[in-house]
Phi, psi and omega in degrees: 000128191268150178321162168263154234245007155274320197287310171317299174314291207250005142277334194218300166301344216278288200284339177293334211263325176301303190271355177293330209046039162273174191297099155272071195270183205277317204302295203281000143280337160315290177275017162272328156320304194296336241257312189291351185239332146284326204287309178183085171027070143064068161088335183300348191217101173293313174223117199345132165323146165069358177105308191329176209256013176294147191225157177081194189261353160255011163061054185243139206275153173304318203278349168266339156327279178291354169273354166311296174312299209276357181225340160212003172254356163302337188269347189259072164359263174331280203281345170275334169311326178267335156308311195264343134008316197250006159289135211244162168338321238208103017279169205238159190268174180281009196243008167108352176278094174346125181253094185318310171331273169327351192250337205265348194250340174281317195247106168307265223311315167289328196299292185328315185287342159309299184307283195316314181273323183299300176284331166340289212274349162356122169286351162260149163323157173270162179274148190306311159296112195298342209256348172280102180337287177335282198302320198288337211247350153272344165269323151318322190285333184303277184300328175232343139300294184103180184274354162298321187307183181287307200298170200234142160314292187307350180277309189265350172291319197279319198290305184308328157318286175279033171233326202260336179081168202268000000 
């Protein structure tokens, strides 16, 4: 049964995107809503179909987790501090460390600031409009499927639809 997608919004993408301080427009909750409603229906899916190594309700892979950190939040103090913020105790690496991985399929609120640092570093602009499916759902195929990936715009216009409503 996938989350509920207000209770999603205004608990969780809403107060991440306020403390991340980044542009938090109509837009960029927007695609992190779709994101989260194609990669796995709002939650029904945690850790990728098929084995593959993606985890959470944005399907993000561990090795983009770390190229978030290791290409652009290792050079940013401030925004890596407020990332790793939402990070909880627990579960933990054996050396006592929050297990970041492990955290993207455990934690909304860490996962969200991911999802969230991944279209940041986008080299293009977000689409202007919050409510055009289409752009949004093409900046997602660009930027966080990339064009290798499976997924399809029409794939993520119909999962936005039926979770987010049209």
């Amino acid at each position: 049964m996938p989350i509920n997608a207000t209770q999603l919004r205004t608990l969780v993408v809403k107060p991440v995107l306020a403390a991340l301080g980044l542009p938090a427009s109509d837009v960029a909750e927007n695609l992190i809503m779709g994101t989260a409603a194609h990669e796995s229906h709002l939650g029904d899916y945690i850790e990728q179909v098929g084995g593959g190594p993606a985890l959470g309700i944005f399907q993000m892979e561990p090795a983009t987790l770390h190229d978030c950190y290791e290409n652009y939040l290792d050079y940013r103090a401030d925004l890596k501090a407020k990332v790793d913020g939402f990070l909880a105790p627990q579960p933990a690496q054996a050396d006592g460390t929050p297990d970041k991985d492990a955290q993207l399929a455990t934690n909304l609120a860490y996962a969200t600031a991911l999802c969230r640092i991944r279209y940041y570093r986008a080299p293009a602009a977000m689409p202007t409009d919050p409510n055009d499916v289409n752009g949004l759902a093409a900046y997602w195929k660009q930027y966080y499927n990339t064009p290798l990936g499976a997924g399809t715009v029409e794939q993520f216009v119909a999962d936005y639809n039926r979770y987010l409503g049209s």
